[in-house]
mmCIF file of the N, C-alpha and C atoms, coordinates in Angstrom:
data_MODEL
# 
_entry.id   MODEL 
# 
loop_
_atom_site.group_PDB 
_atom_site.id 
_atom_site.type_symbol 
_atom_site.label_atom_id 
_atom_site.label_alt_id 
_atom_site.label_comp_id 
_atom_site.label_asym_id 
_atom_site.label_entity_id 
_atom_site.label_seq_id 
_atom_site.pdbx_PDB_ins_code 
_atom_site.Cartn_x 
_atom_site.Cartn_y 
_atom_site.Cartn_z 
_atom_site.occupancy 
_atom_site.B_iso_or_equiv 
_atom_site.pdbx_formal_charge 
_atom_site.auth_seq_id 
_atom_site.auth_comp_id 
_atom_site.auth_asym_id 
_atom_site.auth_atom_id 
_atom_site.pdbx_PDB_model_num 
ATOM 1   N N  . UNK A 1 1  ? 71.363 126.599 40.945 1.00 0.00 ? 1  UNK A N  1 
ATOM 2   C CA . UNK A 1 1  ? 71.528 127.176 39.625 1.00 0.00 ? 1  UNK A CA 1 
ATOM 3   C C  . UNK A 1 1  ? 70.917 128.571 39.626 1.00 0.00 ? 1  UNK A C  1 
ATOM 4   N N  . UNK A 1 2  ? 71.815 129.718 39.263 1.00 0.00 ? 2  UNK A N  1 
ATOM 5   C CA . UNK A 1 2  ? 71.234 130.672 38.724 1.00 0.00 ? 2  UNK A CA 1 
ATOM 6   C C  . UNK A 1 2  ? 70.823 131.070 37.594 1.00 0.00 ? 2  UNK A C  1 
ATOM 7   N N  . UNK A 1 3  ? 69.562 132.069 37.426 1.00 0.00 ? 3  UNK A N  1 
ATOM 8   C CA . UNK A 1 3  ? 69.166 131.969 35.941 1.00 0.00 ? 3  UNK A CA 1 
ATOM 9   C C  . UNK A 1 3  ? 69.169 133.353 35.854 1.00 0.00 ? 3  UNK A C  1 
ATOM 10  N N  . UNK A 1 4  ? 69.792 134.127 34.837 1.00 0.00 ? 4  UNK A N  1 
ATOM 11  C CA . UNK A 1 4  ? 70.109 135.673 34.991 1.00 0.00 ? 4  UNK A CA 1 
ATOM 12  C C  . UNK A 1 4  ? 68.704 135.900 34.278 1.00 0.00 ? 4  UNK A C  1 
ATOM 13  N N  . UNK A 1 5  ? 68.431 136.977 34.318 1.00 0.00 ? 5  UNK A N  1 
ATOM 14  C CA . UNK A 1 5  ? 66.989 137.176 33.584 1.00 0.00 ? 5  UNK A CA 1 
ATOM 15  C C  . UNK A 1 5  ? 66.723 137.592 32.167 1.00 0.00 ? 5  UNK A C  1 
ATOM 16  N N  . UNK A 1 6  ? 68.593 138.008 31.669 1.00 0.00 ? 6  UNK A N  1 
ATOM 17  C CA . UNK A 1 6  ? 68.170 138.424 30.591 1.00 0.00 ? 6  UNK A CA 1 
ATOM 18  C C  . UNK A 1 6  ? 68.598 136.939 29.928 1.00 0.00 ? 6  UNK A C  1 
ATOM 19  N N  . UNK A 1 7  ? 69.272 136.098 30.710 1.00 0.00 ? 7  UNK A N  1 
ATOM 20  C CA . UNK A 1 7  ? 69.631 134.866 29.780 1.00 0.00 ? 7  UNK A CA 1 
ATOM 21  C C  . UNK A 1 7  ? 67.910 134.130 29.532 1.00 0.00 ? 7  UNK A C  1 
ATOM 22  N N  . UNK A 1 8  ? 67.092 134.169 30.593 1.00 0.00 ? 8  UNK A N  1 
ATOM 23  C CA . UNK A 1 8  ? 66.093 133.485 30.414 1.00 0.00 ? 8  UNK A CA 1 
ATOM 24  C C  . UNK A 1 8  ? 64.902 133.430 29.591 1.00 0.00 ? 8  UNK A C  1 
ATOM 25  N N  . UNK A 1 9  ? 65.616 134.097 28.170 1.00 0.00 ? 9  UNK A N  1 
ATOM 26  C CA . UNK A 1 9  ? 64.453 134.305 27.017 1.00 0.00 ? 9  UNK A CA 1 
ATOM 27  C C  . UNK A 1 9  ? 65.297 133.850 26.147 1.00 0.00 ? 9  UNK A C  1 
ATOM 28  N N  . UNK A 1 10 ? 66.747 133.512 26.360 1.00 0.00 ? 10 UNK A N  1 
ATOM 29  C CA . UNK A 1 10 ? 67.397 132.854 25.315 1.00 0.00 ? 10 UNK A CA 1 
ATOM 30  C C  . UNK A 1 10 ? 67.898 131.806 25.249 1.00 0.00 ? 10 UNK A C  1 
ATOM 31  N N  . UNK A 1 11 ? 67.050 131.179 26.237 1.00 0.00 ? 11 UNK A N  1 
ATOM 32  C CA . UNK A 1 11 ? 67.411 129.657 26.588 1.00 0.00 ? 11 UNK A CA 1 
ATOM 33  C C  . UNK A 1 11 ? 66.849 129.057 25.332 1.00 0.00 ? 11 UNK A C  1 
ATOM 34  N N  . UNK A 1 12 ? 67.754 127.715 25.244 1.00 0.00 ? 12 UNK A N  1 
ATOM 35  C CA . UNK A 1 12 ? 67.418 126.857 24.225 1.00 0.00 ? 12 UNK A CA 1 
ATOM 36  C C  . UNK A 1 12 ? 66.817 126.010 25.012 1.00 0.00 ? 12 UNK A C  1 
ATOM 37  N N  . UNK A 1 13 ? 65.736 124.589 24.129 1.00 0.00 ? 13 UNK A N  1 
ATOM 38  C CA . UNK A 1 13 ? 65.189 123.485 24.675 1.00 0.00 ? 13 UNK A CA 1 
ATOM 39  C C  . UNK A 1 13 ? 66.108 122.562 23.799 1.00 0.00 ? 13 UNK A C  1 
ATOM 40  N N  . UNK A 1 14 ? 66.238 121.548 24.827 1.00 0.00 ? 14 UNK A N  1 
ATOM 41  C CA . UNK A 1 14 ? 67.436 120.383 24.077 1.00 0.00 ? 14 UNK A CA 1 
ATOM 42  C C  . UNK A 1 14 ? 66.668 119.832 23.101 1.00 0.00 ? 14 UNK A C  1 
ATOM 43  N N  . UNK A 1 15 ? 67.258 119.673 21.547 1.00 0.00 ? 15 UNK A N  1 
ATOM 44  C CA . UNK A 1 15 ? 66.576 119.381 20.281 1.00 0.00 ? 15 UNK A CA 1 
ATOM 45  C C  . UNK A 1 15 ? 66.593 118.248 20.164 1.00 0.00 ? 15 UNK A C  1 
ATOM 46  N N  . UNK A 1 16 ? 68.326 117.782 20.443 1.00 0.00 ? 16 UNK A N  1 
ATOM 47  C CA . UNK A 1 16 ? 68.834 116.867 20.357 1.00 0.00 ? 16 UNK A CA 1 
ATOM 48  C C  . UNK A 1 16 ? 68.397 115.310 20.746 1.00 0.00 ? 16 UNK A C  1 
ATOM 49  N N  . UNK A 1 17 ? 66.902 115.395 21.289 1.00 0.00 ? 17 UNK A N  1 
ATOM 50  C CA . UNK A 1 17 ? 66.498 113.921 21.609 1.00 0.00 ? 17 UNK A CA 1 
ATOM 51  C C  . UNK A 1 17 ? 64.839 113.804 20.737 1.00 0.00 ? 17 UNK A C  1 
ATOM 52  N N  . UNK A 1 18 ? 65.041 113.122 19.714 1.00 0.00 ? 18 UNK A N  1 
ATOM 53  C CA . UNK A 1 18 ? 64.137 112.482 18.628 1.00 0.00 ? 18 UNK A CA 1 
ATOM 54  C C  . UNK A 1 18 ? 62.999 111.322 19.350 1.00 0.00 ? 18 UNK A C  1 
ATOM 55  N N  . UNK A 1 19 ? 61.693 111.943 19.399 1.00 0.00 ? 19 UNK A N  1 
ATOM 56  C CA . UNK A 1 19 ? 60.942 110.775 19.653 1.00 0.00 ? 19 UNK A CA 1 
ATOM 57  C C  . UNK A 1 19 ? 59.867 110.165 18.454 1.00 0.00 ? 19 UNK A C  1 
ATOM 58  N N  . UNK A 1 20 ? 59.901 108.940 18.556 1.00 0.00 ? 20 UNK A N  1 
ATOM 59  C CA . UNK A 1 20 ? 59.361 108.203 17.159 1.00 0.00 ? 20 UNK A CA 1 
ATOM 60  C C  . UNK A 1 20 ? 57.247 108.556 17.825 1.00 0.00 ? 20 UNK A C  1 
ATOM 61  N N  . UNK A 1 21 ? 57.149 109.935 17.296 1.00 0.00 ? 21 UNK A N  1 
ATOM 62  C CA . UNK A 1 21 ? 55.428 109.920 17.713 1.00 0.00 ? 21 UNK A CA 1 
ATOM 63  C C  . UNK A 1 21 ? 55.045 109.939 16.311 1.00 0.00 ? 21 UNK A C  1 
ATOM 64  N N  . UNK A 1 22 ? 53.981 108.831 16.950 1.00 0.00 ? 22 UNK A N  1 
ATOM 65  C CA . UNK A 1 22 ? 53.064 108.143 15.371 1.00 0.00 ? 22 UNK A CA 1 
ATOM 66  C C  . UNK A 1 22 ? 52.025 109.391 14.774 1.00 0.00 ? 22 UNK A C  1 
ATOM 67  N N  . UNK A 1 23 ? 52.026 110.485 14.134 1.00 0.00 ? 23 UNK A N  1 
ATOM 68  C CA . UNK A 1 23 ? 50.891 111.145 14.771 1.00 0.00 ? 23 UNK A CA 1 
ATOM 69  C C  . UNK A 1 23 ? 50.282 110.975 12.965 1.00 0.00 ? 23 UNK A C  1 
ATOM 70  N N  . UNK A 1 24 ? 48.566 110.764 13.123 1.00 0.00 ? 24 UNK A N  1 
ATOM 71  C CA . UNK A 1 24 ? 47.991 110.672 12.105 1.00 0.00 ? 24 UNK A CA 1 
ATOM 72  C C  . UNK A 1 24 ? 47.587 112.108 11.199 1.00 0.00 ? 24 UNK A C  1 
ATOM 73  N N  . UNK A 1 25 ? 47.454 111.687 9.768  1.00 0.00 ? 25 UNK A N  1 
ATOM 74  C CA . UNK A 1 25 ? 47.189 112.714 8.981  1.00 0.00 ? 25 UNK A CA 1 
ATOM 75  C C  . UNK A 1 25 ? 45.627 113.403 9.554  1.00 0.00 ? 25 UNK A C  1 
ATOM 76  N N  . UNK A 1 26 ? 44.986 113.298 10.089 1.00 0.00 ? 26 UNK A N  1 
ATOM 77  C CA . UNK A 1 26 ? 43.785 114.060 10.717 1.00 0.00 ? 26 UNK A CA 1 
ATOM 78  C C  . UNK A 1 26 ? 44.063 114.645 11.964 1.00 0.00 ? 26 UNK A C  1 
ATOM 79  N N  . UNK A 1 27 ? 44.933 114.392 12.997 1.00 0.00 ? 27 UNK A N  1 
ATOM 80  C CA . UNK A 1 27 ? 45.236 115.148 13.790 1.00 0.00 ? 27 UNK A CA 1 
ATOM 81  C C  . UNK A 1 27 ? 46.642 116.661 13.582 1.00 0.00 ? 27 UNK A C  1 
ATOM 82  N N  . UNK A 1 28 ? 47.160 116.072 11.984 1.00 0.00 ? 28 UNK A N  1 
ATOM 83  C CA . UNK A 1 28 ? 47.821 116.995 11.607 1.00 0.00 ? 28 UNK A CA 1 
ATOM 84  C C  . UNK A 1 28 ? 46.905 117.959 11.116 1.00 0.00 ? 28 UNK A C  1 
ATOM 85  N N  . UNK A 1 29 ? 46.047 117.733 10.770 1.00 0.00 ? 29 UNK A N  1 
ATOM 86  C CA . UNK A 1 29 ? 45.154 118.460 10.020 1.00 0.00 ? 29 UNK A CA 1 
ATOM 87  C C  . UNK A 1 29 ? 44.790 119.646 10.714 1.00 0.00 ? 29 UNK A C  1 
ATOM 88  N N  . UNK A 1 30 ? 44.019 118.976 11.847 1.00 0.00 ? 30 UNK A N  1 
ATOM 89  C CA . UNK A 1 30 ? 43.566 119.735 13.091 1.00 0.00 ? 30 UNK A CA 1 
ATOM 90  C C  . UNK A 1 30 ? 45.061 120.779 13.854 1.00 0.00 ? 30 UNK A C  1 
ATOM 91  N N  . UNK A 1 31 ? 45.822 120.443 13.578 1.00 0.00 ? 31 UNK A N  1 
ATOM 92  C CA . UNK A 1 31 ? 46.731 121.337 14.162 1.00 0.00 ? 31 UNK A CA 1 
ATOM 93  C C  . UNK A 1 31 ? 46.705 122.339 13.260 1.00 0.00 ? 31 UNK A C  1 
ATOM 94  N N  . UNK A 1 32 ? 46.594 122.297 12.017 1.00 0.00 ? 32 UNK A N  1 
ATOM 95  C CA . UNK A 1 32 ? 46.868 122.803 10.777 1.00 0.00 ? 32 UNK A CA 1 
ATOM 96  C C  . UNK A 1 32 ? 46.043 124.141 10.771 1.00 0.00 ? 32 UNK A C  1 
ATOM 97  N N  . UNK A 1 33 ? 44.785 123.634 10.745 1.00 0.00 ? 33 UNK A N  1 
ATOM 98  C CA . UNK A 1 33 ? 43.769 124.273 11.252 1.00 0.00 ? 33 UNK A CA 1 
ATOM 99  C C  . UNK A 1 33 ? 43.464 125.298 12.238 1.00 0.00 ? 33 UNK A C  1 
ATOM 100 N N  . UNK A 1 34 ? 44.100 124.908 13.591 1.00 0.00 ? 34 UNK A N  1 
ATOM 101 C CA . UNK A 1 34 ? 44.040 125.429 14.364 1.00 0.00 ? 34 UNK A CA 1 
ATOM 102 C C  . UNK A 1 34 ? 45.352 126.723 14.692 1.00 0.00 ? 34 UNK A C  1 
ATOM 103 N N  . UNK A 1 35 ? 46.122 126.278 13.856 1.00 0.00 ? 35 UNK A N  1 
ATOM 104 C CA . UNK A 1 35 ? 47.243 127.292 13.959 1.00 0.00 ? 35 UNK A CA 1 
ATOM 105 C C  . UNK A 1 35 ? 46.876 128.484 12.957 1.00 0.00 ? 35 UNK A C  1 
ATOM 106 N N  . UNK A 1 36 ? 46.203 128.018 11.264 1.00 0.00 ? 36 UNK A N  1 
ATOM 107 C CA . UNK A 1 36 ? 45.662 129.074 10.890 1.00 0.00 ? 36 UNK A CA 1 
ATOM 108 C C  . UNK A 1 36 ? 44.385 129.714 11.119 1.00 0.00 ? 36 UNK A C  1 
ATOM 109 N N  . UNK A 1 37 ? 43.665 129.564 12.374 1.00 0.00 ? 37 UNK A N  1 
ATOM 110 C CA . UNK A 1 37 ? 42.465 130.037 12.805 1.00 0.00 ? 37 UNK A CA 1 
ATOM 111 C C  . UNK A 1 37 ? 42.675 131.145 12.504 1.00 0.00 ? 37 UNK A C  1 
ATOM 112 N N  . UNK A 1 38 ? 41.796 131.987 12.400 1.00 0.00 ? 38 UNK A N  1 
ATOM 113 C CA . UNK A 1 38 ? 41.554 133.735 13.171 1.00 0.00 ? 38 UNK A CA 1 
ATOM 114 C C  . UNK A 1 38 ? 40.873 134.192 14.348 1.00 0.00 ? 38 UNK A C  1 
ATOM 115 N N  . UNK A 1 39 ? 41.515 133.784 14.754 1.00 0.00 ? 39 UNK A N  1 
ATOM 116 C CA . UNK A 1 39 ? 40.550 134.040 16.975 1.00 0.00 ? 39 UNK A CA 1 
ATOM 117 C C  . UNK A 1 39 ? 41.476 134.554 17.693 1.00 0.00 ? 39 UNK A C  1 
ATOM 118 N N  . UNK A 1 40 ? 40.553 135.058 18.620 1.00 0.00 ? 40 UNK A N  1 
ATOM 119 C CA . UNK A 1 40 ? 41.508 135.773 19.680 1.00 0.00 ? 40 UNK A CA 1 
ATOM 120 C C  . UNK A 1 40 ? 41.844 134.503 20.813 1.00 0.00 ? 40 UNK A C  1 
ATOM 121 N N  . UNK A 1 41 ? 41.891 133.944 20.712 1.00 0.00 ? 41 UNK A N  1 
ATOM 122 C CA . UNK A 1 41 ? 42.053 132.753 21.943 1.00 0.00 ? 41 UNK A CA 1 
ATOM 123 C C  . UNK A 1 41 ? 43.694 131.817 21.456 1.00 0.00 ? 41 UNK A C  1 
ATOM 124 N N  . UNK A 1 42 ? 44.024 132.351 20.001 1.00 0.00 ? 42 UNK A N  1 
ATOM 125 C CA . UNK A 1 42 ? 45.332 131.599 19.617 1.00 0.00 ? 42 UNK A CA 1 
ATOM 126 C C  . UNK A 1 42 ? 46.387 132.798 19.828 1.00 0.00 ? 42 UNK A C  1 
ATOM 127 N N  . UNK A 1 43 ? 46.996 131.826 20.933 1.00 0.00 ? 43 UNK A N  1 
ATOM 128 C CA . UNK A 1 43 ? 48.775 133.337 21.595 1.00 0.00 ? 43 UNK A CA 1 
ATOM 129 C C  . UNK A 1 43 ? 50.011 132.717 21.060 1.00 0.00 ? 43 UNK A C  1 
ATOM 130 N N  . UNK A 1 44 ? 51.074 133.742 20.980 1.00 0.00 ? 44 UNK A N  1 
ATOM 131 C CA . UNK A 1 44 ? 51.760 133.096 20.266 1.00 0.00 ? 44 UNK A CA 1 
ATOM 132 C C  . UNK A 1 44 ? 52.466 131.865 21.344 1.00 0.00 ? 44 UNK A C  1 
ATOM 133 N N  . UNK A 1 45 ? 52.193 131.859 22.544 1.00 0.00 ? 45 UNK A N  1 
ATOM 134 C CA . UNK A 1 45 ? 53.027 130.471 22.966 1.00 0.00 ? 45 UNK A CA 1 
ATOM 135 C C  . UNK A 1 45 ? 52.003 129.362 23.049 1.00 0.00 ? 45 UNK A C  1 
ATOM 136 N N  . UNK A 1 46 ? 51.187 129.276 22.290 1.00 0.00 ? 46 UNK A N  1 
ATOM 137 C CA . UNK A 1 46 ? 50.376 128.422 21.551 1.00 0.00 ? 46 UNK A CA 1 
ATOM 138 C C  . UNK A 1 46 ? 51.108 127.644 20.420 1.00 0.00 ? 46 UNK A C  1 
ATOM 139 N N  . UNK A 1 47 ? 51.804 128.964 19.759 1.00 0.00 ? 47 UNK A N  1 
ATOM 140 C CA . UNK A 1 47 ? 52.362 128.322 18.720 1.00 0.00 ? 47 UNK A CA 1 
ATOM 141 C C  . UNK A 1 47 ? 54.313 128.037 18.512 1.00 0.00 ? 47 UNK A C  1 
ATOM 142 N N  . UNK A 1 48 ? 54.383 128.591 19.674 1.00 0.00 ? 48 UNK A N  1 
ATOM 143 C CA . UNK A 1 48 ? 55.292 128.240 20.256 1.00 0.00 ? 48 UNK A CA 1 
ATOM 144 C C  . UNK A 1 48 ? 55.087 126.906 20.688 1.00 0.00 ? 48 UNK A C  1 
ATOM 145 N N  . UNK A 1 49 ? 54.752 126.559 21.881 1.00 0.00 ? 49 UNK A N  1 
ATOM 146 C CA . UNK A 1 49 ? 54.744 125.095 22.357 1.00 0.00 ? 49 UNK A CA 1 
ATOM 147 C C  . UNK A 1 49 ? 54.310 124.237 21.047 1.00 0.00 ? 49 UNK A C  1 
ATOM 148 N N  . UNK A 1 50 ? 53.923 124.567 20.117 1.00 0.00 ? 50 UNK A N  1 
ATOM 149 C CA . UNK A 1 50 ? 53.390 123.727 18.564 1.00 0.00 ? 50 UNK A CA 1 
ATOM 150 C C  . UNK A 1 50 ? 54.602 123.298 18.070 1.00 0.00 ? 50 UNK A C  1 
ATOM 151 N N  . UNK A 1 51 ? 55.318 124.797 17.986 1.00 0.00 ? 51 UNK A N  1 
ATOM 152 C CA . UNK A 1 51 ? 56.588 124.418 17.045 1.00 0.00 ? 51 UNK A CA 1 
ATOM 153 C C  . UNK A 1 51 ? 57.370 123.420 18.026 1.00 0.00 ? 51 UNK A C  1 
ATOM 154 N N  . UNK A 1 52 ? 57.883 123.414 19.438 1.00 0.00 ? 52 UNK A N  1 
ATOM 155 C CA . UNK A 1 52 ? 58.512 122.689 20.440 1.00 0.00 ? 52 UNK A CA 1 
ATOM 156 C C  . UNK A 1 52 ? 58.110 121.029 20.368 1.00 0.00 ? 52 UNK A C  1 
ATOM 157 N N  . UNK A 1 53 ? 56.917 121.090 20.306 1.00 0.00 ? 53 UNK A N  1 
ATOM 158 C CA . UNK A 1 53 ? 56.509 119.617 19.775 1.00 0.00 ? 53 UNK A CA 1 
ATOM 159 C C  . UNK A 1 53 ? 56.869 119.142 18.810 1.00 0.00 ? 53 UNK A C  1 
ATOM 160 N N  . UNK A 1 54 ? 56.352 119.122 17.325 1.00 0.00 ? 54 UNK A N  1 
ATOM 161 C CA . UNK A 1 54 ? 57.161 118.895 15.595 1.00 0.00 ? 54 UNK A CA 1 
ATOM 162 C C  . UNK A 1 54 ? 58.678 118.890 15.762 1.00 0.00 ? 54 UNK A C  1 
ATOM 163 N N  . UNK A 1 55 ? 58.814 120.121 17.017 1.00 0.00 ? 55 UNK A N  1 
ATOM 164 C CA . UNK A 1 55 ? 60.613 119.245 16.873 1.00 0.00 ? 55 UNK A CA 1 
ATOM 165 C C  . UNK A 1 55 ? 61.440 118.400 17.260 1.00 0.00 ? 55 UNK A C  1 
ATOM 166 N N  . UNK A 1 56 ? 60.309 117.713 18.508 1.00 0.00 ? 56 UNK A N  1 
ATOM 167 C CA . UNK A 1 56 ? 60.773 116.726 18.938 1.00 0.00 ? 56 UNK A CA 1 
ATOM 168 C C  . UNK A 1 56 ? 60.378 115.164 18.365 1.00 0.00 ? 56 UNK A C  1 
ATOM 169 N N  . UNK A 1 57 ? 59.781 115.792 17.156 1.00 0.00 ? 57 UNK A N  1 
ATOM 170 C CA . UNK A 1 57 ? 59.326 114.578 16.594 1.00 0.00 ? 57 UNK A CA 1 
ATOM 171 C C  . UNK A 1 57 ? 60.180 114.238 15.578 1.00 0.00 ? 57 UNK A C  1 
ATOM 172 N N  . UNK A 1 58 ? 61.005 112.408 15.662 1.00 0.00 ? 58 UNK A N  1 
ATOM 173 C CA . UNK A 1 58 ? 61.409 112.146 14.992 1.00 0.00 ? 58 UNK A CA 1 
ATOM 174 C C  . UNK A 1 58 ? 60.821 111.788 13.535 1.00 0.00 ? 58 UNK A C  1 
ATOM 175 N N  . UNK A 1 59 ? 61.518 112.525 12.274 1.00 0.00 ? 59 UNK A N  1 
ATOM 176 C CA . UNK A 1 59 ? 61.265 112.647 10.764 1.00 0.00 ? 59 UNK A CA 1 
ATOM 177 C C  . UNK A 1 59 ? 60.944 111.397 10.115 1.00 0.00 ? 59 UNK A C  1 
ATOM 178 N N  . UNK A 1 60 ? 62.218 110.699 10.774 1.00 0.00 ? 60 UNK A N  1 
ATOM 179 C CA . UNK A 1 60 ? 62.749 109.164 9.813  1.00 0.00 ? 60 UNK A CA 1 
ATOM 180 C C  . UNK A 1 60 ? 60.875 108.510 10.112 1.00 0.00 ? 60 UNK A C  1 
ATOM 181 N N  . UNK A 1 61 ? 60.443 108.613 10.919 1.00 0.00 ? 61 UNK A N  1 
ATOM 182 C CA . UNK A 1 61 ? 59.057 108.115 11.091 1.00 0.00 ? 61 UNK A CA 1 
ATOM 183 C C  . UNK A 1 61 ? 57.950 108.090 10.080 1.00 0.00 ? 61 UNK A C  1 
ATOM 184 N N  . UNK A 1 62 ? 58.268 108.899 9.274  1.00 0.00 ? 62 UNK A N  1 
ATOM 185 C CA . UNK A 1 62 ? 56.584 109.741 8.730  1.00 0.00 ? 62 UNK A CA 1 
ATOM 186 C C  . UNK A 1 62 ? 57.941 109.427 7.100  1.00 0.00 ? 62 UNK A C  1 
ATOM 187 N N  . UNK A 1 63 ? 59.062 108.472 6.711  1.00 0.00 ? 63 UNK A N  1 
ATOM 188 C CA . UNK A 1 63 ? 59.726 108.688 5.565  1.00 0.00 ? 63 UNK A CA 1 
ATOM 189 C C  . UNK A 1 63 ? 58.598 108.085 4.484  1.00 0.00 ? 63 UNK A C  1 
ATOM 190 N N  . UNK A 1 64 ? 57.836 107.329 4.629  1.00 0.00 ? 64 UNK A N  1 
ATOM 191 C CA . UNK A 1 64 ? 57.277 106.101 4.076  1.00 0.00 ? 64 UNK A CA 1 
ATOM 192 C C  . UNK A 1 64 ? 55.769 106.998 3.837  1.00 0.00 ? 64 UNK A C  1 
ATOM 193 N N  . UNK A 1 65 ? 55.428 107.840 4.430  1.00 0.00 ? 65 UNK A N  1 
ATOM 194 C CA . UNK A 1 65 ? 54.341 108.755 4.112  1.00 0.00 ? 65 UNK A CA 1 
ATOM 195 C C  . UNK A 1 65 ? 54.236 110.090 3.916  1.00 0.00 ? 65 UNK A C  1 
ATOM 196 N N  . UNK A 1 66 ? 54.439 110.532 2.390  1.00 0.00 ? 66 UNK A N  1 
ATOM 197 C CA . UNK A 1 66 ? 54.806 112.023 1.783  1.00 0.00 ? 66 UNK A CA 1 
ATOM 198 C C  . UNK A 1 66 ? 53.748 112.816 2.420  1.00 0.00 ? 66 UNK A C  1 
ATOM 199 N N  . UNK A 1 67 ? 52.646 113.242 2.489  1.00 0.00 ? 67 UNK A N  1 
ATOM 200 C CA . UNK A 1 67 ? 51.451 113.190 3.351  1.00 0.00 ? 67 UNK A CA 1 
ATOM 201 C C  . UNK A 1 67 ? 51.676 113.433 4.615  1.00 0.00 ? 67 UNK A C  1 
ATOM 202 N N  . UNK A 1 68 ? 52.186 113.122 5.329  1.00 0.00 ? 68 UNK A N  1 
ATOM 203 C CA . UNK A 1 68 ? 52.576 113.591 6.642  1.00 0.00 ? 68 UNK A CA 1 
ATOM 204 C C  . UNK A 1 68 ? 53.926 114.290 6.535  1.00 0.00 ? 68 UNK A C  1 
ATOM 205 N N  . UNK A 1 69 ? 54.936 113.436 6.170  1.00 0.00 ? 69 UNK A N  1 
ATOM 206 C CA . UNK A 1 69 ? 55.679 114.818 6.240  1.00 0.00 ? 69 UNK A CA 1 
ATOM 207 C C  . UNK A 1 69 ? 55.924 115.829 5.547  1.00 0.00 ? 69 UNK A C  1 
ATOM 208 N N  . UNK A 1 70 ? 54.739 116.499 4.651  1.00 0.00 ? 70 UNK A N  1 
ATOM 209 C CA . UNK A 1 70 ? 54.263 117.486 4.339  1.00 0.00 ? 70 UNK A CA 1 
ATOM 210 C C  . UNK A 1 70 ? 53.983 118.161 5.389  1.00 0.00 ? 70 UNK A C  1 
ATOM 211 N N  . UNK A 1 71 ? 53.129 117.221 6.014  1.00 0.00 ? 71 UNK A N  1 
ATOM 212 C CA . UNK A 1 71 ? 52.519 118.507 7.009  1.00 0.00 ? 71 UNK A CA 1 
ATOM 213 C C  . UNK A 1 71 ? 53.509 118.845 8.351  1.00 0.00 ? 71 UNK A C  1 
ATOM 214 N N  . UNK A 1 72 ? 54.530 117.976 8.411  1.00 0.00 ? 72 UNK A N  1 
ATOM 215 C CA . UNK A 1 72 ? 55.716 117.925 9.185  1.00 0.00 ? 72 UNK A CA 1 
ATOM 216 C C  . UNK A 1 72 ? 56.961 119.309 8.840  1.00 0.00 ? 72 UNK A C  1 
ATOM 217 N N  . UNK A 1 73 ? 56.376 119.487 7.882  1.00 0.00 ? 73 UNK A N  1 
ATOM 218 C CA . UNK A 1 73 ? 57.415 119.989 7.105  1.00 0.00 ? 73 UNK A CA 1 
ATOM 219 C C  . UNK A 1 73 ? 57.139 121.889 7.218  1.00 0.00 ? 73 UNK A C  1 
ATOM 220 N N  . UNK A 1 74 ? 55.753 121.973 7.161  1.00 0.00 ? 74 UNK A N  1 
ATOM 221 C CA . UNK A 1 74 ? 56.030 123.137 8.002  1.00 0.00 ? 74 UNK A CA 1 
ATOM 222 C C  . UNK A 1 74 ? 55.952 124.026 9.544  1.00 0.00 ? 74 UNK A C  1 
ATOM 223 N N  . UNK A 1 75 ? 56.433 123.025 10.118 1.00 0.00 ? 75 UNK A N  1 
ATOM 224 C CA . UNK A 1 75 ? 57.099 123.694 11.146 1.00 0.00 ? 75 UNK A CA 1 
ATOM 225 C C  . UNK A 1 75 ? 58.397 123.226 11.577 1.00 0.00 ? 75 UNK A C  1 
# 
């Protein structure tokens, strides 16, 4: 496989596969947190790989708790 170089910033990651992760309202928190820090140690493919995660997380999971997918909800 070749990968041209200018294609390789416009690659997509396959969305299309939903995983049921249980994740609790305190570790959302902590993400929460940590994404609005002010430090020099947060890059944006920090928050990149953040957003890549939440999207592989299936929704239908968190339907039964407004509370989480609040916090699901922004990213």
């Amino acid at each position: 496989m070749i990968i041209e170089g200018e294609n390789l910033a416009k690659r997509q990651w396959n969305t299309g596969t939903q995983y049921n992760i249980n994740i609790d309202l305190q570790t959302l928190n902590i993400f929460c947190r940590y994404i609005l820090q002010d430090s020099r140690i947060l890059r944006m493919e920090h928050l990149v790989n953040m957003r890549k995660l939440f999207k592989l997380v299936d929704r239908s999971t968190y339907e039964n708790d407004p509370d989480k997918l609040k916090g699901l909800i922004l990213f």
